[in-house]
FITOR-879008 format. One record per residue (C-alpha): z, x, y. Coordinates in steps of 0.001 Angstrom, whole numbers, plus 500000, padded with zeros to 6 digits. Each point is the difference from the previous one (the first is absolute). Last residue first. Layout:
<atoms>
ZXY/...
</atoms>
This chain:
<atoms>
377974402018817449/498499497306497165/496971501532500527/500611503202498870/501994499083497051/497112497952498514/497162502642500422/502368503178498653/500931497787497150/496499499537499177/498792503010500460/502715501646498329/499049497022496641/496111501137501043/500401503725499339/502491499737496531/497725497254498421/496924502865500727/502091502811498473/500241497282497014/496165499352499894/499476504107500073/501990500229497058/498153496471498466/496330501868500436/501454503505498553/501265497552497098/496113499605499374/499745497706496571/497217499934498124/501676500195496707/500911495457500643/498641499494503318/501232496536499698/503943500751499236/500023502571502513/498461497902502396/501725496951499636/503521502119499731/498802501677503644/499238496347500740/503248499173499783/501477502139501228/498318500292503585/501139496183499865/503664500653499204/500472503175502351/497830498132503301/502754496769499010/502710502204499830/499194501692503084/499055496665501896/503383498570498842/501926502799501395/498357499897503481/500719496147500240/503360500038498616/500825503075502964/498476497599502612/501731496510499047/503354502420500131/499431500564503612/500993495739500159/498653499203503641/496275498669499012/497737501201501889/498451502654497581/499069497591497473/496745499100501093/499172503902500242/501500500724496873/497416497747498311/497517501318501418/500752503892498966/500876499179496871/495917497961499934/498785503350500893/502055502182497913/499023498140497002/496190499546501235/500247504483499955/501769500275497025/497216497983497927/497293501658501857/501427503462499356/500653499223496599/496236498789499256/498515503342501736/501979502258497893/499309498743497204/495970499575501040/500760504228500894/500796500656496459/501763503461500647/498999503487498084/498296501479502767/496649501162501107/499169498521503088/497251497999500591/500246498408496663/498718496621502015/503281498112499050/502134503017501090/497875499813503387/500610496215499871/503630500431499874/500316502682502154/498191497154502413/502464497446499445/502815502474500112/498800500528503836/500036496897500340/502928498823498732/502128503002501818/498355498434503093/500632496617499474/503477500755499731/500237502010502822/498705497197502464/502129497152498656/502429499675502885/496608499640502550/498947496994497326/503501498427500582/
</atoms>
């Protein structure tokens, strides 16, 4: 299962250490990098525990035990990444970086076609 999760713990990573350099004002941008860096770590244990529970549902016969599995990890990536999005829009009151939550949507869109891409493959 760790071989299947390869690209997904690269796209993490390498986040992880935009993250930081967005954190460190390395670059000069617009985007709260410790945003950033909390959505990535909450999509990336989503799509890690998905992942695991596909896996120990993969031998069962019914394909439609599959397609409920991959639908309930999107909703469930779409409700938590919502929620704190509201947390953190609500918290950061004027301070709020919607350039952050853009980029933590693109990021929702990456891991859900990783995730589906990790799931289907392995069920060949």
């Amino acid at each position: 299962m760790i071989k299947k999760l390869q690209p997904a713990f690269i796209v993490s990573a390498l986040v992880i250490v935009i993250a930081i350099l967005l954190i460190t004002k390395t670059f000069l941008t617009a985007i709260d990098g410790r945003v950033v860096l909390v959505a990535n770590l909450l999509l990336t244990a989503i799509l890690i525990w998905n992942v695991w529970r596909n896996f120990r549902a993969s031998d069962d016969k019914n394909p439609h035990v599959m397609v409920r599995g991959v639908m309930s990890g999107v909703v469930l990536k779409l409700f938590v990444l919502g929620g704190a999005a509201f947390i953190y829009l609500y918290a950061a009151g004027a301070n709020r970086n919607t350039n952050a939550l853009f980029v933590s949507m693109a990021l929702y869109i990456v891991y859900t076609w990783l995730e589906v891409r990790i799931i289907t493959s392995q069920k060949k």
